[in-house]
N, C-alpha and C positions, 0 to 999 in steps of 0.2 A: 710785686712785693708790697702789702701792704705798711702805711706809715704809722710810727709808735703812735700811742695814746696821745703823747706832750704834743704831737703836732697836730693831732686832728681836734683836740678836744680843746674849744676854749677857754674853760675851768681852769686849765692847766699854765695860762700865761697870765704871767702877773704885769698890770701897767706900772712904768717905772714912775716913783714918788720921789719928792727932795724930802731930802734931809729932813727940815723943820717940820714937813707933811709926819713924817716918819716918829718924830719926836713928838707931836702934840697926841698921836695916837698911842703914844705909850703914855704921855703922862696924863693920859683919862684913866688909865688905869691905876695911876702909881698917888691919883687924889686920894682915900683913902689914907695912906702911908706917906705921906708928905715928910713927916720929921725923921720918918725911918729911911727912906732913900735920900735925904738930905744929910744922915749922916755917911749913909753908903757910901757916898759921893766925896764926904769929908775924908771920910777914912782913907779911901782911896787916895784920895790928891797929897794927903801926907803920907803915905806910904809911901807913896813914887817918892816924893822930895828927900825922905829917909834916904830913900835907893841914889837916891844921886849925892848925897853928902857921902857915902863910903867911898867909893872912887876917889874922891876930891882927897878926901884924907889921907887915903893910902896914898897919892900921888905926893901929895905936902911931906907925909912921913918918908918918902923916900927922898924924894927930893931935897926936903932942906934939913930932916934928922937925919938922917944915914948917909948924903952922901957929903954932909957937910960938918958930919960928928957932933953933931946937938944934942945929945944926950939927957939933957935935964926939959926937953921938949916932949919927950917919945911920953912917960906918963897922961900929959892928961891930951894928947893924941890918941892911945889906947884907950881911953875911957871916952873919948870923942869917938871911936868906931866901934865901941861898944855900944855904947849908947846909940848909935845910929839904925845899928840892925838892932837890937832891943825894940827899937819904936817903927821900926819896918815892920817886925813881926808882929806887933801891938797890934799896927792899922792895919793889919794884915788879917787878924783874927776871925776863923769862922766861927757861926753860930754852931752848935751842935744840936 
């Protein structure tokens, strides 16, 4: 039985690189756009931090508004998990 392509043919195996090998050959490419993937990158990292304040809140709003009857809390706790995913989808944003 002959062997597939992947095994016979050279071409086909890639030597393994780190990491930083990996990264400085994208960022030849990404010179050009520097302030555009620098915000890529921004947007990104605040979106994620968005993503992890709603959790946080819901747990606070149940935990110490609901299960502790604090009621004059819960407003600007709603407006703290609104505004959370608000700016999740902000830095979230694609281009069209």
């Amino acid at each position: 039985m002959r062997n597939a392509p992947a095994d016979s043919d050279p071409t086909f195996k890639a030597r393994q690189r780190s990491t930083w090998e990996i990264v400085r050959r994208v960022a030849v490419f990404l010179r050009p756009y520097r302030t555009l993937a620098a915000g890529t990158i921004a947007c990104a990292v605040l979106s994620l931090l968005a993503s992890f304040v709603f959790p946080k809140l819901t747990q606070y709003a149940i935990d110490e508004i609901i299960a502790k009857s604090r009621a004059e809390l819960l407003p600007p706790v709603m407006l703290g998990l609104l505004g959370a995913f608000l700016l999740r989808d902000l830095f979230n944003l694609k281009n069209a």
